[in-house]
C-alpha positions in Angstrom: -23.0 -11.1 0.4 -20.2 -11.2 -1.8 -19.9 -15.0 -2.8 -18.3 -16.3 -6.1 -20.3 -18.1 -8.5 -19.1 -21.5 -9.6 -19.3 -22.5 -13.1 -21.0 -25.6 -13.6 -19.7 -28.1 -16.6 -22.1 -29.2 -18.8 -23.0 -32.8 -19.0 -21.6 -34.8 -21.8 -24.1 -35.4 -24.8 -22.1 -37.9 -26.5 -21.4 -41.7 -24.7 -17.8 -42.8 -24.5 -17.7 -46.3 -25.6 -14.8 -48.3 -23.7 -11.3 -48.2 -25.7 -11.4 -51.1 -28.3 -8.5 -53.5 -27.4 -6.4 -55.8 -30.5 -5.4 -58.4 -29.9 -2.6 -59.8 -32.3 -3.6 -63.2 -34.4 -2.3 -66.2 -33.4 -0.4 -67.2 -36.1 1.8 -63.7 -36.5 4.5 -63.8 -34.7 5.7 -60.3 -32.8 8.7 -58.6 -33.5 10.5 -57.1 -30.4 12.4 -54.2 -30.7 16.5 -54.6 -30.3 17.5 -53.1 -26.9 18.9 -49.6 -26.4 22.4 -49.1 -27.2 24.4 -48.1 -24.2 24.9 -44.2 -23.9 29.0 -43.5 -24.5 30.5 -42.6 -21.3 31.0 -39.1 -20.4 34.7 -37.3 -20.9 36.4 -36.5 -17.8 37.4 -33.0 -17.5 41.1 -32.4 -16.6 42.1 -29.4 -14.4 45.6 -29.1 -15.7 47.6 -26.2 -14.2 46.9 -23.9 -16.5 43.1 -24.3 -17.0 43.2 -23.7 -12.4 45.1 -20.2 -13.9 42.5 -19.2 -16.3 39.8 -20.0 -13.9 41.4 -18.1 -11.4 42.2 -15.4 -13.7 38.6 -14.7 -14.8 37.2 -15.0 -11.8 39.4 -12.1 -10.4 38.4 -10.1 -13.5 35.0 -10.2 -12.8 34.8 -9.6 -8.9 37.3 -6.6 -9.9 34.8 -5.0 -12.8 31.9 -6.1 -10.3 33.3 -4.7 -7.9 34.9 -1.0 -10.0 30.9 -0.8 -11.1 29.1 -0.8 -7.8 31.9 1.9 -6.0 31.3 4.0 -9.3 27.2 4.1 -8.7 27.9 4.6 -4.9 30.5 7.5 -5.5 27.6 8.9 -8.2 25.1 8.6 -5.0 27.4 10.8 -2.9 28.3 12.9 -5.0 24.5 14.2 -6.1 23.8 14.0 -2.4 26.1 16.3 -1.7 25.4 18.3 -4.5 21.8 18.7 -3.8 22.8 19.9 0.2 25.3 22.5 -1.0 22.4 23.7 -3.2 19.7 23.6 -0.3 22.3 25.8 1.5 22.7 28.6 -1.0 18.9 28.8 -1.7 18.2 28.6 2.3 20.8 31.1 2.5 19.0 33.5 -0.6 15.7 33.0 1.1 17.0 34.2 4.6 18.7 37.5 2.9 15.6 38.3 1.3 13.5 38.0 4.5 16.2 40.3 6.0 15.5 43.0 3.4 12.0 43.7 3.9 
């Protein structure tokens, strides 16, 4: 019923002719190309005791700012939670006077 339709590619009107191949003359001769210079070596990198400090030092930074961020958006969670039960409470609370009245 429900069966996609397949383009179909249109048959080439023009003829490829086979790629043409030079040949160089006999009597030139051919110039080679000078080999690739070597890439310079890499520079070591050093760990000297104070770099291991730094490193250490940042790292503690950011798992302590990771780390203030994420309590912050949890304590913000619990504390419009909360919020929004003590507010259920008072109107629950309104609603059930009222029905008491009548």
């Amino acid at each position: 019923m429900l069966r996609p339709k397949i383009p179909t590619n249109p048959t080439p009107t023009v003829q490829a002719s086979p790629p043409v191949v030079l040949e160089p003359a006999a009597g030139v001769p051919s110039v080679q190309a000078p080999p690739p210079a070597p890439a310079p070596p890499r520079p070591t990198v050093q760990l000297t005791p104070g770099t291991a400090l730094a490193l250490v030092g940042g790292g503690t930074a950011v798992v302590l700012v990771v780390g203030a961020v994420l309590v912050s958006m949890l304590l913000a969670v619990a504390i419009t939670g909360a919020s929004v039960a003590v507010c259920a409470l008072v109107i629950r609370s309104l609603v059930n006077a009222d029905a008491k009245r009548r």
